[in-house]
C-alpha positions as CSV (number, residue, x, y, z in Angstrom):
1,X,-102.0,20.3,155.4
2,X,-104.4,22.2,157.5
3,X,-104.8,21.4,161.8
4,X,-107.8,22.6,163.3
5,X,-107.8,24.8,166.2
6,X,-110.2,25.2,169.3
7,X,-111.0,28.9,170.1
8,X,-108.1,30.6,172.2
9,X,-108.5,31.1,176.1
10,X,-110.1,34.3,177.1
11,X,-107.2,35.1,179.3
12,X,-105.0,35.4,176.9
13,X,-106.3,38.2,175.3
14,X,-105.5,40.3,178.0
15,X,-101.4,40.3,176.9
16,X,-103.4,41.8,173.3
17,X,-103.6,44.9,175.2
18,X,-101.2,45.2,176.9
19,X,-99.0,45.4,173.4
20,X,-101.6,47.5,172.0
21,X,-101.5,50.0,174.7
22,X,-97.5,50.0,174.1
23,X,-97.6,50.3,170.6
24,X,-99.6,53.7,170.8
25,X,-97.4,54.6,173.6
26,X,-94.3,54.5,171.4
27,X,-95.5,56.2,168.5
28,X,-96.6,59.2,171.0
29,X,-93.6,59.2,172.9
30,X,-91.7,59.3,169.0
31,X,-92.9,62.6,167.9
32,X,-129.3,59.8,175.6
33,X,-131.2,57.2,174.3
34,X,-131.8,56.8,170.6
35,X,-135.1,56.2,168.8
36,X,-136.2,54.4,165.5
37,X,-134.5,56.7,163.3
38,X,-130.8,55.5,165.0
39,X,-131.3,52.0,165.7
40,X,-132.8,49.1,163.5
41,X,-134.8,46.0,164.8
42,X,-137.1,45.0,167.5
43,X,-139.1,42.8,169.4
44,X,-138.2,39.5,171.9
45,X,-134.9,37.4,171.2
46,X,-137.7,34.7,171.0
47,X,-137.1,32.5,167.8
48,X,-138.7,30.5,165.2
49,X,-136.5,27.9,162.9
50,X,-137.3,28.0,159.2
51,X,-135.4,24.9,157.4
52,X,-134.7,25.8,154.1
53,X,-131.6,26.0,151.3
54,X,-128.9,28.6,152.5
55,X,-127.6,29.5,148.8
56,X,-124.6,28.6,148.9
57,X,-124.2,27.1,152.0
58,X,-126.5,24.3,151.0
59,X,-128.9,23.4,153.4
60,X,-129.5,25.8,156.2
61,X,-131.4,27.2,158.7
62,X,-132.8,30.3,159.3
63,X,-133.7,31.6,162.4
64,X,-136.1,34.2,163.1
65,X,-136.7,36.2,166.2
66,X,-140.4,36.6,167.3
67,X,-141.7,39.8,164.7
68,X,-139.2,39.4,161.9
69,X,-141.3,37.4,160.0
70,X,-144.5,39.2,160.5
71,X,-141.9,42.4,159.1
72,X,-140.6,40.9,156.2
73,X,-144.4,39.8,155.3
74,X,-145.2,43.5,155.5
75,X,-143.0,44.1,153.3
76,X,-143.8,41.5,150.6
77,X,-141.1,39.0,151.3
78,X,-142.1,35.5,152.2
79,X,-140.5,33.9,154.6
80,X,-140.1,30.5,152.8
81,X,-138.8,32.1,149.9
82,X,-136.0,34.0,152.0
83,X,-134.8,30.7,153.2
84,X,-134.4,29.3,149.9
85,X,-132.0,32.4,148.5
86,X,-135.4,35.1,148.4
87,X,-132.4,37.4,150.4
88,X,-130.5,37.4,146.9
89,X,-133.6,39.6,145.3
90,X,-132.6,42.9,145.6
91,X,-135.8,45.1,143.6
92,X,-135.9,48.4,145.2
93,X,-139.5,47.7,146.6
94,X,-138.2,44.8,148.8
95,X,-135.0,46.9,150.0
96,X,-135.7,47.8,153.5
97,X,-134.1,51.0,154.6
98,X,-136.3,52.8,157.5
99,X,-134.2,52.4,160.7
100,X,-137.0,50.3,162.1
101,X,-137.2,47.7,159.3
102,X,-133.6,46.3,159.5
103,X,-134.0,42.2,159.5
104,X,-131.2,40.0,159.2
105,X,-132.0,35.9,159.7
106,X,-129.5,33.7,160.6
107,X,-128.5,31.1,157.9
108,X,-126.7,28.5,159.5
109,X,-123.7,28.0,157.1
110,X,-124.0,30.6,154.8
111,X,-120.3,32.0,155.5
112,X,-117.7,28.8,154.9
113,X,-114.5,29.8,154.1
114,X,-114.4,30.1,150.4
115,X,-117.4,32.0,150.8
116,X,-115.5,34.9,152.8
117,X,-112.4,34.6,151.1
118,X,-114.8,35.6,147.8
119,X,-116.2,38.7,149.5
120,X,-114.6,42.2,147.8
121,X,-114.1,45.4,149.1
122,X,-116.6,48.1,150.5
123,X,-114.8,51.2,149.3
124,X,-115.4,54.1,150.1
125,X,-113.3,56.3,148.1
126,X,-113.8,60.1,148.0
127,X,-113.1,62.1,145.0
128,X,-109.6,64.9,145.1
129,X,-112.8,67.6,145.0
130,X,-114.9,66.7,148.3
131,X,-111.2,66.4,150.5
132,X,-110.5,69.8,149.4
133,X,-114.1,70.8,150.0
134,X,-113.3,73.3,152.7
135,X,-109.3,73.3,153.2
136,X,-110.3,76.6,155.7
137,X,-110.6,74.1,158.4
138,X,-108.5,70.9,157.2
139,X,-105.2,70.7,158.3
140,X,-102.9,69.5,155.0
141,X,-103.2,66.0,153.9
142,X,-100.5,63.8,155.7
143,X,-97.7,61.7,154.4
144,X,-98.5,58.5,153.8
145,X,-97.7,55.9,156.4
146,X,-97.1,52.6,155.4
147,X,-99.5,50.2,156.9
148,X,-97.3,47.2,158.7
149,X,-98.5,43.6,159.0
150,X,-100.1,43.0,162.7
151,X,-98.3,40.1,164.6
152,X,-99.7,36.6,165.0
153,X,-101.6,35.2,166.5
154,X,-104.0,38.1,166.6
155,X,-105.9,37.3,169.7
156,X,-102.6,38.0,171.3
157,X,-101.3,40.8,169.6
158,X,-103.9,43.2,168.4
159,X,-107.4,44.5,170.0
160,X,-110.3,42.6,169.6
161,X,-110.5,42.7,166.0
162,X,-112.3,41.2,163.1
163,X,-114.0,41.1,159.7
164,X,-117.6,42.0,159.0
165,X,-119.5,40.1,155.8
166,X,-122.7,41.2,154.1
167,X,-124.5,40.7,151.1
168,X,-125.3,43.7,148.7
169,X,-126.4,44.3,145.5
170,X,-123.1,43.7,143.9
171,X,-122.7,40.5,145.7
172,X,-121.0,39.4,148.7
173,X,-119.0,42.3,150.5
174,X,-116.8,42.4,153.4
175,X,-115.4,45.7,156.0
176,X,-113.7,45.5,159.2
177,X,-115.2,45.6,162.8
178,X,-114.1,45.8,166.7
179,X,-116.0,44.1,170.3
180,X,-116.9,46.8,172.3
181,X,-117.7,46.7,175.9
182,X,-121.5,47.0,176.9
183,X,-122.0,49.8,179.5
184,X,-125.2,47.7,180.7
185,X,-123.7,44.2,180.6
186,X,-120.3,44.4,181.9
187,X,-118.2,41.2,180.6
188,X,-120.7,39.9,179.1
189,X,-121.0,42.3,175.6
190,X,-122.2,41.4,171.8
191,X,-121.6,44.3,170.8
192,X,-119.7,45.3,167.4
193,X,-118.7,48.8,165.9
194,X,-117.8,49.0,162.7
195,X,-118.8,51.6,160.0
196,X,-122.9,52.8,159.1
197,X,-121.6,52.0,155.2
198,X,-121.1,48.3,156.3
199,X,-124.3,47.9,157.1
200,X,-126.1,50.4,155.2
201,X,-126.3,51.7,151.8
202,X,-127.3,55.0,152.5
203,X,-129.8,57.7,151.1
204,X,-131.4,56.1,148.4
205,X,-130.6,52.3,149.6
206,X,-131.1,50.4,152.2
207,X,-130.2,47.7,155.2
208,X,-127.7,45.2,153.9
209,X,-127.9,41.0,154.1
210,X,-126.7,38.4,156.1
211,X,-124.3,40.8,158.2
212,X,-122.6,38.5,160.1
213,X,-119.2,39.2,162.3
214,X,-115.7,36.8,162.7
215,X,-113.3,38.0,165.4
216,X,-109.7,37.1,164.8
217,X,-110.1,36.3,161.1
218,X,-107.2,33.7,160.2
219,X,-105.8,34.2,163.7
220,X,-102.2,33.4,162.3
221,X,-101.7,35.3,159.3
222,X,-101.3,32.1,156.8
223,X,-100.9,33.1,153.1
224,X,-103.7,32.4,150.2
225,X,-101.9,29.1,149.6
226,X,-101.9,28.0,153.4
227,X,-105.7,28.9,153.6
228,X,-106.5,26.9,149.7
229,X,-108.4,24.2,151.4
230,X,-109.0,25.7,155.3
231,X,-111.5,24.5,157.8
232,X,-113.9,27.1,159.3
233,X,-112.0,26.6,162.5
234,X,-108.6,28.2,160.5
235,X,-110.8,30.8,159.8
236,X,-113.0,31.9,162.3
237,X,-111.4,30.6,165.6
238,X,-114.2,32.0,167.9
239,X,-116.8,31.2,164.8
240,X,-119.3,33.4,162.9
241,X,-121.7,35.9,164.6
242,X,-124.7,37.0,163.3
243,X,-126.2,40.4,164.0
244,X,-129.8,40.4,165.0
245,X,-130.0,44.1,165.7
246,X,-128.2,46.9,164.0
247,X,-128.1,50.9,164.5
248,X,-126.2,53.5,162.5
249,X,-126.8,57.4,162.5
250,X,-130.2,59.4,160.9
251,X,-127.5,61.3,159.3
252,X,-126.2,57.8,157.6
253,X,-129.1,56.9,155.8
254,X,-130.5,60.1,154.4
255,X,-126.8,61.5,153.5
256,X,-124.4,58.9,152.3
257,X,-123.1,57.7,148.8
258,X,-120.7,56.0,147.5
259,X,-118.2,58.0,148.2
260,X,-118.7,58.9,151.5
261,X,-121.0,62.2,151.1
262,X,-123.2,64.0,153.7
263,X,-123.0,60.9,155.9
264,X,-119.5,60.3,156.2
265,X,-118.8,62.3,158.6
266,X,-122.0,60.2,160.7
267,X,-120.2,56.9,159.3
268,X,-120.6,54.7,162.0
269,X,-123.0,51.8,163.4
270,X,-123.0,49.5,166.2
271,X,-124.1,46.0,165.7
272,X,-125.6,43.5,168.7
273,X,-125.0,39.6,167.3
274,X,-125.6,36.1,168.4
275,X,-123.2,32.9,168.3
276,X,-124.1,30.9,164.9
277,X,-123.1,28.3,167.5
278,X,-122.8,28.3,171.2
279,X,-124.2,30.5,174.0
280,X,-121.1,32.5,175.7
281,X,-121.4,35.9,174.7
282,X,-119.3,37.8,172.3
283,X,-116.5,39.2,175.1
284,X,-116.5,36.2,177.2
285,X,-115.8,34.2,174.0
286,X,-112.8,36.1,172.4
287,X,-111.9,37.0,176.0
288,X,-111.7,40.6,175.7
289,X,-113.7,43.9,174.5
290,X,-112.4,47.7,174.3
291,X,-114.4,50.6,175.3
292,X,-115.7,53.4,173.2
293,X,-114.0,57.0,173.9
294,X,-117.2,59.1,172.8
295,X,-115.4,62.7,174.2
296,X,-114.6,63.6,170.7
297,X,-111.1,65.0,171.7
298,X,-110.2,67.6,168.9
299,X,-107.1,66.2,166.4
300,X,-105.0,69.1,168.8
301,X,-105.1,67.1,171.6
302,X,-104.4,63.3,170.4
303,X,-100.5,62.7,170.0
304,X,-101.4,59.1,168.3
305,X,-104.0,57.3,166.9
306,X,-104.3,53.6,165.3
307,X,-106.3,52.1,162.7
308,X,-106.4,48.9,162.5
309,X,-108.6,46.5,159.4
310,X,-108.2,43.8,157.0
311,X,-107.8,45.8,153.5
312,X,-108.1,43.8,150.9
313,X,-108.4,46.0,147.7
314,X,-105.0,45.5,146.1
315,X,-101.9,45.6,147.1
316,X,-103.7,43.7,149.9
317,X,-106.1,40.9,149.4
318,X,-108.0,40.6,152.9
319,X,-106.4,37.9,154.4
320,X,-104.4,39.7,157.2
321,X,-105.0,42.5,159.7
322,X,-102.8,45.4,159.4
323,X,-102.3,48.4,161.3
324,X,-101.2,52.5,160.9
325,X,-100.2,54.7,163.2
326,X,-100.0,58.6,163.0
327,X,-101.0,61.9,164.9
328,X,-104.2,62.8,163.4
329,X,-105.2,65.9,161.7
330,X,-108.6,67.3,160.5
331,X,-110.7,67.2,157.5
332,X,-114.0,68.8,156.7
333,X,-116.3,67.9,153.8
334,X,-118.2,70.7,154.3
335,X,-118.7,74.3,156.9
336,X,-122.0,72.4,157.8
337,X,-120.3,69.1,159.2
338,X,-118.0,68.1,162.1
339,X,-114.6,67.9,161.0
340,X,-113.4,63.9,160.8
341,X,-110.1,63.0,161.9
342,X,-107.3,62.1,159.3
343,X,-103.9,60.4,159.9
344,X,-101.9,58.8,157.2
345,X,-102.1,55.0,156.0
346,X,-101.7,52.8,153.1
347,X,-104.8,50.5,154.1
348,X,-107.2,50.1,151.2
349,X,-110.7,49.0,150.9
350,X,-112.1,46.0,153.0
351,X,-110.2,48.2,156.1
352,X,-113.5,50.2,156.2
353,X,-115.1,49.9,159.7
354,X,-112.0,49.0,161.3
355,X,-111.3,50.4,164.8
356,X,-109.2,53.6,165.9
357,X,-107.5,53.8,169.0
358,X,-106.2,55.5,171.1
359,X,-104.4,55.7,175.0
360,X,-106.4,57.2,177.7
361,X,-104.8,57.0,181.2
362,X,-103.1,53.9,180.1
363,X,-106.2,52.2,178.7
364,X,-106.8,51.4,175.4
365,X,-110.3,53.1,173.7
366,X,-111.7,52.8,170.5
367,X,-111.8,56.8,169.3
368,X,-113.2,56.4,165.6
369,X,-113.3,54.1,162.5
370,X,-112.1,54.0,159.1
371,X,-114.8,55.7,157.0
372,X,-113.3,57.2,154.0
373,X,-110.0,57.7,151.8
374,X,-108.7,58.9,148.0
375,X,-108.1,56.2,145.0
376,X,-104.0,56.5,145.8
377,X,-104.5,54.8,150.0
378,X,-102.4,58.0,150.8
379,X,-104.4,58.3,154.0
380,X,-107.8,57.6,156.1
381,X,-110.5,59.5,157.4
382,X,-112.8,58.6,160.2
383,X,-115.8,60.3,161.6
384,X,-115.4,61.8,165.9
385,X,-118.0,60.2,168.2
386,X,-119.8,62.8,170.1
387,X,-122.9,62.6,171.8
388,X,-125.0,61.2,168.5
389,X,-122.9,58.4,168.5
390,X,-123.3,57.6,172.2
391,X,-126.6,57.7,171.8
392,X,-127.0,55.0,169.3
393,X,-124.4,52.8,171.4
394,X,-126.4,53.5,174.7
395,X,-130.1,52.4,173.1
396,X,-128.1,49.2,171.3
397,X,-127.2,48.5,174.9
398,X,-130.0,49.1,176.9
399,X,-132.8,47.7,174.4
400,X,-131.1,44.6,172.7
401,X,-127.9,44.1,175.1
402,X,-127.8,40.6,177.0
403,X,-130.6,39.1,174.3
């Protein structure tokens, strides 16, 4: 028998990092503006209400901010039709991919528990040839470290983590993501980081569907048979967000694949969402946000780094958040690309997106995110955040932040 919850005091979350911050601390001590081709979306936070079927969910509604439907129009998709389950029609002419073209309606309801619980994977899994690509300038592959369960309640124990859902063509998918702070609205953020693969498909694909956000996902761990018939407050203590606005790198979309490609090492996106219900923003609703380390210290100078995610691939199966900790190394894909950072870690798919951190003067910062990793979960790789990255999280900010 299941009890529901009421979303967990923002205050508390400040005893999360605290234990973050001595968790790293341990392992250490142990051993410009963007443009249209960064950012998707645009226009007022203005909103029509379309009442249609949510799939699914039944019954829902979709809400559209001023200019989204004149876009999807333009693109052939009616606006009555998306309501009723048109989003499930995935011919290539109707997938939008330009930067500028991203949409993403709210449908009340769409995400119920059984719904996420039904979401696989997004693996990225690169091939033994592309991680030996240019061993000139990777350091050797690391042990593996074996990923260790993250302490309940999450909102207490772990940064401000959760999982990210989407729709793609092989059906309902589901990565990892991390609140950010927002330069321009201090205490106040909606912003997200996760990975670009989470929200986009890459060169020859397009924006994803119905990306929506759940922070703390099953804030207290329960097992498959504890969760069989859970409310939506079990779930998604602070509820589902919905992202109106998405950006991820140029590189992203006209380099990616499926297993990681040109674009990996450009495998990141930040995502501004909206309360399926309420009107507190993101941070002031789970209480806390981390800030985004774009310096892009080389693996030299980092004693420890953490990923953290909900892998679900097996041995997993997505219910918990886990975490790995480990001095990073490097890895190149190629001469012509940064080097990503690599540490080890058993995590599998559905970790993808997850945040990296790190300890800077005694303050936690989110450093990377889980991009790629080989078939045997020996280890991760995730992309450094220089400048292009900044960029993209200082247009999100300035253009969509506090909408």
């Amino acid at each position: 028998m299941h009890s529901t919850r009421t979303p967990r005091s923002p205050s508390r979350t400040l005893v999360a990092a605290t234990g973050l911050v001595a968790a790293l601390a341990l392992t250490a001590t142990a051993c410009g503006g963007g443009d249209d081709d960064t950012a998707g979306g645009s226009g007022s936070g203005a909103t029509a209400t379309v009442t249609g079927g949510g799939g699914d969910s039944g019954d829902g509604k979709v809400r559209l901010p001023a200019g989204v439907a004149d876009k999807l129009k333009r693109h052939g998709i009616d606006v009555d039709d998306w309501a009723e389950g048109g989003w499930r029609d995935w011919g290539k002419d109707k997938w939008l991919s330009a930067a500028k073209d991203f949409v993403n309606p709210m449908i009340e309801g769409l995400w119920k528990p059984e719904r996420m619980k039904s979401a696989k994977e997004a693996d990225k899994t690169v091939t033994a040839k592309d991680a030996a690509a240019d061993q000139g300038v990777s350091d050797p592959a690391p042990e593996p470290v074996e990923a260790v369960a993250e302490k309940t309640p999450y909102h207490e124990n772990a940064a401000p983590v959760g999982k990210v859902f989407f729709d793609s063509p092989e059906g309902s998918m589901v990565c990892s993501g991390t609140v950010i702070k927002d330069v321009n609205h201090p205490g106040k953020s909606d912003l997200v980081w996760t990975a670009g693969h989470c929200v986009h498909a890459g060169s020859g694909g397009g924006w994803y569907r119905n990306i929506a956000f759940v922070p703390a996902y099953n804030d207290l761990g329960e097992s498959e048979a504890q969760l069989r018939n859970a409310t939506s407050a079990e779930i998604a203590p602070y509820g589902n967000w919905w992202a109106d606005w998405a950006s991820t790198s140029k590189e992203w979309i006209a380099g990616g694949s499926e297993t990681g490609g040109a674009g990996a090492a450009y495998d990141y996106a930040v995502l501004h969402v909206t309360p399926e219900q309420g009107s507190k923003s993101l941070e002031e609703t789970v209480g806390g946000a981390l800030d985004v380390d774009f310096s892009a210290p080389s693996a030299s100078e980092v004693a420890s780094m953490g990923a953290w995610g909900y892998p679900a691939a097996p041995p997993y199966n997505g219910l918990k958040m886990f975490k790995c900790l480990d001095r990073p190394g490097r890895l190149s894909l190629s001469p012509a690309l940064p080097t990503m950072y690599r540490i080890g870690c058993t995590m599998t798919g559905g970790s993808s997106g997850g945040g990296w951190f790190r300890v800077v003067g005694g303050r936690t910062k989110l450093v990377s995110n889980t991009s790629i990793g080989p078939s045997d979960n020996t280890w991760l790789a995730g992309p450094q955040l220089g400048a292009e990255a900044e960029a993209i999280y200082r247009n999100m900010s300035r253009t969509y932040g506090g909408r």
